[in-house]
C-alpha positions in Angstrom: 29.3 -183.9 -30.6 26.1 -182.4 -29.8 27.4 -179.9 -27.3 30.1 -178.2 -30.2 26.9 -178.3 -32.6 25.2 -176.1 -29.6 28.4 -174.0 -29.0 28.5 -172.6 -32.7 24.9 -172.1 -32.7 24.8 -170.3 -29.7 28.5 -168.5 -30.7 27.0 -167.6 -33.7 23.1 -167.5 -33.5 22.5 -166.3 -30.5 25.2 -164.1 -30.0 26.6 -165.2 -26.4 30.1 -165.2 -25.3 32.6 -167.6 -24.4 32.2 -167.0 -20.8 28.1 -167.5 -21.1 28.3 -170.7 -23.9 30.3 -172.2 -20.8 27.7 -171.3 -17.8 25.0 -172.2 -20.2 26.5 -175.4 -21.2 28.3 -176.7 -17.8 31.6 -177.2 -19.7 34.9 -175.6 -19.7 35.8 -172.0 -20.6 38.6 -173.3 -22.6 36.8 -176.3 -24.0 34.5 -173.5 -25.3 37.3 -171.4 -26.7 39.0 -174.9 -28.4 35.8 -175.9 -30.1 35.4 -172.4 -32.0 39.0 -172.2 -32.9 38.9 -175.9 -34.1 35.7 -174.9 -36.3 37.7 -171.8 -37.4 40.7 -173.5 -38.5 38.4 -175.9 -40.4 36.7 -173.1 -42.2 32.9 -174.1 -40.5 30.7 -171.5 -41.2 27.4 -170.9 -39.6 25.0 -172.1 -40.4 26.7 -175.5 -40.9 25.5 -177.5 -44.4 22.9 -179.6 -44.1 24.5 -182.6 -45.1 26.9 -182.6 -42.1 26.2 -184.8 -39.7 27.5 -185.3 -36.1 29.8 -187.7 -37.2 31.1 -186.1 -40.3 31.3 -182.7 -37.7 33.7 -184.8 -35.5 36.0 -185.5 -38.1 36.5 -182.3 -39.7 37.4 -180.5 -36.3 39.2 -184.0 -35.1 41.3 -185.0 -38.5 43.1 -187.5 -36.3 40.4 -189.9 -35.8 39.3 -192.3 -38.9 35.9 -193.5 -39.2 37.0 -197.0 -39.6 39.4 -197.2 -36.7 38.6 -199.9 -34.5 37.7 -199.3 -31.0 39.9 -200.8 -28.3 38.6 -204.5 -27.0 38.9 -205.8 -23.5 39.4 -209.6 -21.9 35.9 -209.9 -20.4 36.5 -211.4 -16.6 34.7 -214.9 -16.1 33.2 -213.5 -13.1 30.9 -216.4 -12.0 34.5 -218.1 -11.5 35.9 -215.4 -9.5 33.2 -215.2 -7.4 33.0 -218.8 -6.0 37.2 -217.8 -6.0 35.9 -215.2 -3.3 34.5 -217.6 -0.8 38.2 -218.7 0.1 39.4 -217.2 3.1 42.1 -214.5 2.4 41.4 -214.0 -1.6 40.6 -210.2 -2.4 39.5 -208.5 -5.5 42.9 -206.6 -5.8 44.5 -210.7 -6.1 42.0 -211.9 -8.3 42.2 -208.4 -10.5 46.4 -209.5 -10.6 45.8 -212.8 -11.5 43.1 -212.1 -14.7 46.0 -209.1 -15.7 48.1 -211.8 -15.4 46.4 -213.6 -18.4 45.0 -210.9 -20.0 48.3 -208.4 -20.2 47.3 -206.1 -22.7 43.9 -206.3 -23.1 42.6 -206.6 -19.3 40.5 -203.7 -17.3 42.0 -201.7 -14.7 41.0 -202.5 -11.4 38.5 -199.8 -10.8 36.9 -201.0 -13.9 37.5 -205.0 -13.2 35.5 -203.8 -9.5 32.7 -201.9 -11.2 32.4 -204.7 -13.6 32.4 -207.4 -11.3 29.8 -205.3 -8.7 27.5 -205.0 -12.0 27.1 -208.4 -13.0 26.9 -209.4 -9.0 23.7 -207.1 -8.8 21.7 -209.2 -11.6 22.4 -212.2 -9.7 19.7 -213.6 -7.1 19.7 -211.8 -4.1 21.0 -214.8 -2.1 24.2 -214.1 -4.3 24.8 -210.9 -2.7 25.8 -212.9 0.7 29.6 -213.5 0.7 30.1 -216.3 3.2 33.8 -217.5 3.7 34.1 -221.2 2.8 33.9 -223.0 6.2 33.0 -219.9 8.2 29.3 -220.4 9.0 26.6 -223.5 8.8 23.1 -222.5 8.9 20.5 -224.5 10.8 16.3 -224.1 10.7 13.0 -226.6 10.5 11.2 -227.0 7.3 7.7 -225.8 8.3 5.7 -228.5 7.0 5.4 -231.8 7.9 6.0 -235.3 7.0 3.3 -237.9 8.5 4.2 -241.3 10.0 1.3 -244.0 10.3 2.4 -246.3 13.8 2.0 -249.8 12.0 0.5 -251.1 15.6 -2.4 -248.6 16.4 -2.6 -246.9 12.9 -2.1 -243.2 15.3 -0.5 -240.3 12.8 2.7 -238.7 14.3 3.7 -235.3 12.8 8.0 -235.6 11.3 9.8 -232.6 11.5 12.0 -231.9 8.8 15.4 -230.3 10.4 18.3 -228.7 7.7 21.7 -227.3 7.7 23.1 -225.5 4.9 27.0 -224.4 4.6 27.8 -220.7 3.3 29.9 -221.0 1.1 29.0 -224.2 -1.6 24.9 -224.1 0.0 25.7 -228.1 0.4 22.5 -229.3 2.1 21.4 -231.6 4.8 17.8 -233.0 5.8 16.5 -235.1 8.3 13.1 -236.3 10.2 12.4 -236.2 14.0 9.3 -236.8 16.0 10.0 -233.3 17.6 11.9 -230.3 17.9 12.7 -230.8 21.3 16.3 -230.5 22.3 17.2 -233.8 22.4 16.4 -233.7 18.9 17.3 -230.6 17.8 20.9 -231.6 19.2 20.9 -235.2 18.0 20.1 -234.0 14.2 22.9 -231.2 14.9 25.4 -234.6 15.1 23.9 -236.3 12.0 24.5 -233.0 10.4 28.3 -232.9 11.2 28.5 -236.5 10.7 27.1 -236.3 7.1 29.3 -232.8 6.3 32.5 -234.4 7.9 33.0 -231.6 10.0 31.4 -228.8 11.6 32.2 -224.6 10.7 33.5 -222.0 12.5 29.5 -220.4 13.5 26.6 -222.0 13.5 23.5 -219.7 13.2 20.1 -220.8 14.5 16.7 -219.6 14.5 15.2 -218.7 18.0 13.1 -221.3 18.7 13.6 -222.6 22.5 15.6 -225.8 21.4 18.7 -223.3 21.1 17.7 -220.1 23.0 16.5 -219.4 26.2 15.9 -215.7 26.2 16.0 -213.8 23.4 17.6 -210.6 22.9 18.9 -208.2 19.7 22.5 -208.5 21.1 22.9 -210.7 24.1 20.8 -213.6 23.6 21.1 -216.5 26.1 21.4 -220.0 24.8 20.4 -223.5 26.0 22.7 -224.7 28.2 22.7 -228.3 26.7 23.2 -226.6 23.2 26.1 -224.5 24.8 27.4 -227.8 25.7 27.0 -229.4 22.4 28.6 -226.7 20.7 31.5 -226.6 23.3 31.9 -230.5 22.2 32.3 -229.1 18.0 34.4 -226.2 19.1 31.9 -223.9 16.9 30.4 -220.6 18.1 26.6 -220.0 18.2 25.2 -216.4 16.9 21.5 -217.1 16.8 19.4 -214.8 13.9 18.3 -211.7 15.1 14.5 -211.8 15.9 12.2 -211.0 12.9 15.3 -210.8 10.8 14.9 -213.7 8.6 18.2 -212.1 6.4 20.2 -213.1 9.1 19.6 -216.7 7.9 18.8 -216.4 4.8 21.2 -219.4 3.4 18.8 -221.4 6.1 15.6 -219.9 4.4 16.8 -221.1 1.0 18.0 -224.1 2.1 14.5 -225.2 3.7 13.2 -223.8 0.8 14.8 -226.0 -1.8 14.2 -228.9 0.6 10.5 -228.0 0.6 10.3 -228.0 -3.2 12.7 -230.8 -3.9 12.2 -233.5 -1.0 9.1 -232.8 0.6 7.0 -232.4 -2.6 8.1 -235.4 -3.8 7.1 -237.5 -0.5 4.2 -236.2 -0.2 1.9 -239.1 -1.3 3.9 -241.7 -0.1 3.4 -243.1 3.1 5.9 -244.2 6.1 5.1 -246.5 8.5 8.7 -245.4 11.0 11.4 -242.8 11.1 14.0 -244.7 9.5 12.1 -245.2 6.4 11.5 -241.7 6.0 15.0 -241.0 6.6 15.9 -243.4 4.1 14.2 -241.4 1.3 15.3 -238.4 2.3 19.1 -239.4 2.2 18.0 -240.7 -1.5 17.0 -237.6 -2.6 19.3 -235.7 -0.9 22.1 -237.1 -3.0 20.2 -236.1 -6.3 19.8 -232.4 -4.7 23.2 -232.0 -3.7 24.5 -233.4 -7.2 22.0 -231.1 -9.2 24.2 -228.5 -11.6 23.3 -224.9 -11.0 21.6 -222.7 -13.1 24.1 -219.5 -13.0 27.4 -220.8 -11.6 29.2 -223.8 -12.7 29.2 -226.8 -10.7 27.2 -227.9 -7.8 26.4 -228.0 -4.5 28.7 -230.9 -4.3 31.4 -230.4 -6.5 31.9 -226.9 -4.9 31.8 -228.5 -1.2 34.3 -230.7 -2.2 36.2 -227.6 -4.4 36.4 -225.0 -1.6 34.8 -226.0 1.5 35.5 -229.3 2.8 38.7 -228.9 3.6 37.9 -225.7 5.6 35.5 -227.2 8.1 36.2 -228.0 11.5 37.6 -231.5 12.2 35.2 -233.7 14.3 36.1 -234.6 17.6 36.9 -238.5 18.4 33.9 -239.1 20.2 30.1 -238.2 18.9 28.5 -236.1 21.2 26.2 -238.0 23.8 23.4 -235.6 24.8 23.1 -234.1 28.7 20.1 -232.6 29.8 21.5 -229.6 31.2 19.6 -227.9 34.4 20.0 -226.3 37.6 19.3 -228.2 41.4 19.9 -227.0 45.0 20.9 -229.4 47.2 18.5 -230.2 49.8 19.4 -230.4 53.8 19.6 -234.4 53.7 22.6 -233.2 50.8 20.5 -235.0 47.5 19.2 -233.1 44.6 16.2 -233.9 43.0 16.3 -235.1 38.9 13.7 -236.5 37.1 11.8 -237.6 40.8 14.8 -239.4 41.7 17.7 -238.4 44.3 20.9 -238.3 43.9 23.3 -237.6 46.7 26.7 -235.1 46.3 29.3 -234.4 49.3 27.7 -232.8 52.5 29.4 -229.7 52.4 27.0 -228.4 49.3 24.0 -228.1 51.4 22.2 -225.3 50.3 23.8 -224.8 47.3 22.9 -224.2 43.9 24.7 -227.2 41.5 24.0 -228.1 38.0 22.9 -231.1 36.9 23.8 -232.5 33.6 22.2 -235.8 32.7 22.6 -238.8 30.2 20.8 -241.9 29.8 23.2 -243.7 31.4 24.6 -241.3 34.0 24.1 -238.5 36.1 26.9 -236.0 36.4 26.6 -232.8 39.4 28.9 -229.6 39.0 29.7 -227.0 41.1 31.9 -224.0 40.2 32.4 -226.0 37.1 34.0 -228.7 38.6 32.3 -232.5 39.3 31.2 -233.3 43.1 29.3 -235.8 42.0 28.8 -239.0 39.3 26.1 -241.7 39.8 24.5 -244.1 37.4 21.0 -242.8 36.1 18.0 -244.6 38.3 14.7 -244.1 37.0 13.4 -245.8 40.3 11.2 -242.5 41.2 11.2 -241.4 44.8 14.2 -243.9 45.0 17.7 -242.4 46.7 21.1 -243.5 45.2 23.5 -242.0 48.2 27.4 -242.7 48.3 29.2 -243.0 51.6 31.5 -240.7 50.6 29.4 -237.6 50.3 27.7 -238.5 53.8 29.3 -236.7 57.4 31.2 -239.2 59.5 28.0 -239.6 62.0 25.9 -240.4 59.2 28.4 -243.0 58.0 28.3 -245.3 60.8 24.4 -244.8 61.0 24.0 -246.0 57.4 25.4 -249.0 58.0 23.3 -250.1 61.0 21.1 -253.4 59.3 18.9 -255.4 61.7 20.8 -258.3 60.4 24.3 -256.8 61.8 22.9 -255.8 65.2 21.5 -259.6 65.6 25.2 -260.9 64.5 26.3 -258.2 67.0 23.9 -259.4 69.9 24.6 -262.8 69.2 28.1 -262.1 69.9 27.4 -261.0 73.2 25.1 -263.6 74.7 21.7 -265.3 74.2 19.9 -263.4 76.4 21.3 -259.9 74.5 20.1 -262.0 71.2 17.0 -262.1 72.4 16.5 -259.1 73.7 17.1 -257.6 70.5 15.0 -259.3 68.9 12.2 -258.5 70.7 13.0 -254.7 70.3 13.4 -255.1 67.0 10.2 -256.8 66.6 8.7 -254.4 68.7 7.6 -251.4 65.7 6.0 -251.7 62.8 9.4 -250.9 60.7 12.8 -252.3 62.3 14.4 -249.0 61.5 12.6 -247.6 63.9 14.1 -249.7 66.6 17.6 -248.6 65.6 18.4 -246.2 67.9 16.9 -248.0 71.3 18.5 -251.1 69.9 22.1 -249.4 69.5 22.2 -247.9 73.2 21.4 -251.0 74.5 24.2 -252.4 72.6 27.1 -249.8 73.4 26.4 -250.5 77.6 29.4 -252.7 76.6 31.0 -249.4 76.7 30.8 -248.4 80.5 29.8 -252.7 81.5 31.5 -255.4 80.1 29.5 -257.9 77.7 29.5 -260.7 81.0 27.5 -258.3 83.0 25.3 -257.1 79.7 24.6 -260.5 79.1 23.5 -261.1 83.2 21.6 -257.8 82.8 19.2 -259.2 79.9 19.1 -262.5 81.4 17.5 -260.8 84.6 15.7 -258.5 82.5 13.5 -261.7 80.9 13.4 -263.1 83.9 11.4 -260.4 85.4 9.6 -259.9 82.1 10.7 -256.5 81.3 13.2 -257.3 78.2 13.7 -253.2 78.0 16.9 -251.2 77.7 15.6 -249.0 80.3 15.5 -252.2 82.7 18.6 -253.6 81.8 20.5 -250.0 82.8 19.0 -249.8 85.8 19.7 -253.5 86.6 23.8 -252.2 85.4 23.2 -249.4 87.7 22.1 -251.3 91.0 24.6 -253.9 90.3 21.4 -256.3 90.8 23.2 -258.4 87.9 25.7 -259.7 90.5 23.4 -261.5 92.6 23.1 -265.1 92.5 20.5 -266.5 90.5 18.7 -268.0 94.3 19.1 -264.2 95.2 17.5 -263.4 92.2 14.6 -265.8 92.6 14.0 -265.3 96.1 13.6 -261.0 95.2 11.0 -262.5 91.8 8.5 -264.0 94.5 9.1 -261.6 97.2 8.2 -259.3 94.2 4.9 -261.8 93.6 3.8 -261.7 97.3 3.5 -257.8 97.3 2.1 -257.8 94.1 -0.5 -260.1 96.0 -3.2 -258.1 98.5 -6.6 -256.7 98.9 -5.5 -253.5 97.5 -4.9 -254.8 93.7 -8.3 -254.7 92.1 -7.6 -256.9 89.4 -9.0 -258.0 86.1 -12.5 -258.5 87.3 -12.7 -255.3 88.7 -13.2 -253.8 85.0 -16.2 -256.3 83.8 
């Protein structure tokens, strides 16, 4: 009413037109024009009598309206309820707006006024609020930044617990526990206690960028651990790790290791644990009051909505817990063995020189190449120690694995004493039998080109003359001199001593 009180002053005061009132005023032409007519057909005069007020001006240019009329009264939304209604996946505004109409037929809000509305009140909620995470979309996962300390009960040494949490999206349900590190076998062991505890897993999982969970960093294409790759291959659950420096990215994880800090962590901290289980223990105590604790602006709790709108959304857990692999990357050497933790492990022949990875347990070893397994072997923690598989060796290689000096003795014996023996000089002869092998095993095979009978008469002549060789024996082969008679063969030893007798041989005392 205070622009029609400034249109008859300035109509009649000042003097202006129509046409200026309505540049003057940023209003209508017409709504100019209806306002002085209105006045007119009231009888208003200028000046107007000071005993009208703004009110009492209304009603004698708008007879229609009564002072006491009642203004028109709306069904106020509950909003807190529609917004935890929001986390479901697939419920809109535009359904929940039909649903309160529903109720509320002729007394509700229109839906641009039920948005605005709802938009208002959402702003003077905490920021957090502002987040709308589906119900079983995304799990957030982060440290607590301080620490718990453990007292060893045997040498009285202080070890530093790290507090790990998970938070869902949607109903902020919590989880907590201790490890001795943020290493990955950790970080992915407390990942399973998590899904364990929550009774599934959700759709993402978003981490900070610490190196438990990502290699490189990057603003769009960060690489991930290839163990927590495989872990969350196991879940079925994506990874999107928190932008660097964003912290909103996570911010559910912020809060959540927030409330942890002031909840659990301020209440343990004069308490002290002598192992990892206790302090586990009282975390899974207090957890339960956390989780059960109502909230301040919504109705409920953490737990009640988990069980309301979330739990039935997560992921189902798979039939077996995951067993953590230490994912990494080997090239097979030339004797076809990768190295893993200072032990080697053998994979088929063909691989050498390739790349393979290696992903290992505590109780076995598994190699893959192209994705596909070449190898399995039992984890040895013998270091330097090889754990080989006949398989994986080349044919040649096969037979020369299985040479033992106790076969080539059962072999020799097979033949004849004198072979025995022989052998067993040879494979007396070095420091290591091994390294006899190979002399030892051409001796053997003349079987091939002589029969054993003339083998055997070959070593037996071979002691005789005191040169139990496989060099000798051939050559004895080779002049048939193993077919001679044994008086022959005596006659030739002391013909052989005669010549070896004369004024030409120094002898030993020639050197003393």
């Amino acid at each position: 009413m205070r622009k029609i009180h400034t249109v008859l002053r300035l109509y009649h005061q000042a003097g202006l037109s129509q046409r200026e009132i309505s540049r003057s005023l940023k209003i209508g032409y017409g709504t100019v024009g209806n306002y002085l007519t209105r006045a007119r057909n009231a009888g208003l005069s200028w000046p107007l009598s000071p005993d009208m007020d703004e009110r009492m001006l209304e009603l004698a240019l708008f007879p229609g309206q009564r002072p006491d009329a009642p203004q028109r009264r709306f069904a106020e939304p509950d909003f807190a309820q529609i917004h935890i209604e929001l986390k479901s996946p697939g419920m809109t505004k535009q359904l929940a707006w039909e649903e309160y109409r529903q109720i509320h037929v002729d007394h509700g809000y229109s839906y641009s006024q039920f948005c605005h509305r709802y938009l208002t009140w959402q702003g003077r909620q905490k920021r957090s609020m502002r987040q709308n995470h589906v119900a079983g979309e995304k799990v957030f996962v982060d440290y607590c930044g301080p620490t718990i300390p453990i007292v060893d009960a045997r040498t009285g040494e202080y070890l530093s617990a790290q507090i790990f949490v998970a938070v869902l999206g949607a109903s902020n349900y919590t989880f907590a526990c201790a490890s001795l590190s943020q290493k990955e076998s950790d970080w992915i062991d407390a990942h399973s206690k998590a899904a364990e505890f929550f009774g599934g897993w959700a759709t993402l999982t978003v981490p900070d960028n610490l190196k438990s969970a990502v290699t490189k960093t990057h603003r769009y294409v960060p690489v991930l651990n290839a163990s927590y790759q495989q872990w969350s291959d196991h879940y079925m659950t994506a990874i999107i790790p928190a932008r660097p420096y964003r912290p909103k990215d996570k911010s559910k994880a912020e809060n959540g290791v927030l409330v942890v800090e002031r909840w659990i962590l301020a209440r343990l901290r004069k308490i002290t644990f002598f192992s990892l289980g206790q302090l586990n223990d009282a975390i899974n105590e207090l957890l339960v009051q956390l989780n059960d604790r109502a909230f301040k602006k919504l109705p409920g709790s953490r737990r009640s909505l988990f069980e309301q709108i979330e739990k039935s959304r997560l992921l189902p857990l798979p039939s077996q817990r995951y067993e953590y692999q230490h994912v990494r990357n080997a090239r097979v050497h030339v004797d076809y063995h990768i190295e893993y933790d200072k032990h080697y492990y053998s994979v088929p022949h063909i691989l050498v020189g390739a790349q393979v990875e290696v992903r290992a347990s505590n109780r076995i070893v598994n190699v893959y190449a192209g994705g596909k397994r070449v190898a399995c072997h039992g984890r040895s923690h013998s270091q330097a120690g090889h754990t080989t598989l006949d398989e994986h060796m080349p044919q040649a290689h096969r037979h020369q694995a299985d040479w033992t000096p106790e076969r080539f003795e059962e072999w020799s014996s097979d033949i004849g004493p004198s072979t025995h023996h022989i052998v067993q000089l040879q494979l007396k002869a070095k420091r290591h039998p091994q390294q006899s092998f190979r002399s030892v095993m051409a001796l053997l095979s003349l079987t091939k080109q002589y029969d054993r009978v003339r083998l055997e008469r070959a070593c037996t002549r071979a002691l005789q003359i005191g040169s139990p060789t496989r060099t000798s024996v051939q050559s004895i082969l080779k002049k048939g001199m193993d077919h001679l008679s044994t008086e022959v063969q005596q006659k030739m030893l002391d013909d052989d001593d005669h010549l070896n007798d004369h004024d030409n041989i120094r002898g030993p005392e020639y050197y003393h």
